[in-house]
Backbone bond lengths (Angstrom), bond angles and torsions (degrees), N, CA, C in turn:
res aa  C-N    CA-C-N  psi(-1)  N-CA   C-N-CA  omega(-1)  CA-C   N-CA-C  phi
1 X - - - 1.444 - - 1.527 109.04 -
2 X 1.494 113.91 134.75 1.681 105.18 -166.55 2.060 94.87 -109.05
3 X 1.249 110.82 150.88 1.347 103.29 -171.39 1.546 104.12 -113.98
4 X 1.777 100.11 153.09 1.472 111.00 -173.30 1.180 126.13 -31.92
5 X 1.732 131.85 117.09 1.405 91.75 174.37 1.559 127.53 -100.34
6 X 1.336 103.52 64.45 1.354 119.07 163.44 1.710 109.71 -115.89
7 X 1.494 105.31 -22.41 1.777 117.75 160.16 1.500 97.12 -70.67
8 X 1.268 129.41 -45.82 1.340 86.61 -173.44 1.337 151.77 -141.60
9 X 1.868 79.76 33.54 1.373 109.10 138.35 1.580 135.39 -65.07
10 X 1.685 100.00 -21.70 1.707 116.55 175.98 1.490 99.86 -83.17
11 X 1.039 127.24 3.36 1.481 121.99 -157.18 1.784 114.02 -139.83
12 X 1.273 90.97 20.69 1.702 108.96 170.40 1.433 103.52 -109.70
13 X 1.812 123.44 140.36 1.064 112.43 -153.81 2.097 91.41 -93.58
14 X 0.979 114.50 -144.10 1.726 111.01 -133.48 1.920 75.91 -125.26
15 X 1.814 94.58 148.52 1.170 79.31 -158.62 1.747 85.80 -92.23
16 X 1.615 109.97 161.42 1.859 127.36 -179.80 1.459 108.49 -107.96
17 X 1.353 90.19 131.28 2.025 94.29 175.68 1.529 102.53 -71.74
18 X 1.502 99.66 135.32 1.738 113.10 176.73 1.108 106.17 -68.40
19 X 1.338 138.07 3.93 1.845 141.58 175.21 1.575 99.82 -77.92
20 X 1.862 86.95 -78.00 1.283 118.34 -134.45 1.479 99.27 -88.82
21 X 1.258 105.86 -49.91 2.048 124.91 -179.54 1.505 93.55 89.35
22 X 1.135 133.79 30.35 1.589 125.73 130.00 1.455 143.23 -83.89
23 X 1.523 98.17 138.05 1.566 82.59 -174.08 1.437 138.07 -44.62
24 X 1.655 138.48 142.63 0.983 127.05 -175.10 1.775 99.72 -105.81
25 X 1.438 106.54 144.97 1.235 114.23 -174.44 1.703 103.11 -90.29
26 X 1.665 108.70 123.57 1.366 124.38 -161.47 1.505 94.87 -82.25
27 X 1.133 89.24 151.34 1.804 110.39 -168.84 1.524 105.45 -143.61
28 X 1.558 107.52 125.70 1.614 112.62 174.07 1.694 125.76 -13.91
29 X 1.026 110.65 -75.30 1.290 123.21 -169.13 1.818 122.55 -107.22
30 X 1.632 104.50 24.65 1.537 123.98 -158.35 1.476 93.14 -102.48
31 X 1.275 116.66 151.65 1.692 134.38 161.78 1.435 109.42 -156.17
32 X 1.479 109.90 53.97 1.549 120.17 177.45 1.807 86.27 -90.10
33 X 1.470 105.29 179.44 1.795 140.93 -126.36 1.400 89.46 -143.13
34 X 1.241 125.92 -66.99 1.461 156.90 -135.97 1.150 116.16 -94.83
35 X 1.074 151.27 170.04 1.939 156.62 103.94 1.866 110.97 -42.27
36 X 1.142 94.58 145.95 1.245 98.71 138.18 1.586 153.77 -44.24
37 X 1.058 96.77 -37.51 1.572 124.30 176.69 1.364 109.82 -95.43
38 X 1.432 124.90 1.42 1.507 120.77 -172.02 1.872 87.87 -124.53
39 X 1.415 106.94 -27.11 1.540 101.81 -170.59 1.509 101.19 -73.43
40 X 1.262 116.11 -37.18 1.723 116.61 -174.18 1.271 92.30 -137.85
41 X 1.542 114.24 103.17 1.417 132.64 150.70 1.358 120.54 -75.74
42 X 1.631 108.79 144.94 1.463 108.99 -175.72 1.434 108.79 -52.58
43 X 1.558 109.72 143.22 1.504 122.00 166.00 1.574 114.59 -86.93
């Protein structure tokens, strides 16, 4: 039996910044590593 692939794309876990280990919020056309907050730290 082959499963939805909207299951299992829903069913991959969330991607983690290699810094920080928070989730990074997935974006269409993105293959960042990082956070936000780790890519541009306060000055």
């Amino acid at each position: 039996m082959m499963i939805n692939v909207l299951e299992f794309f829903q069913s991959l876990p969330k991607r983690k910044c290699q810094k920080c280990g928070h989730d990074i919020t997935e974006q269409a056309d993105c293959y960042i590593n990082i956070c936000e907050k780790c890519d541009h730290p306060a000055r």
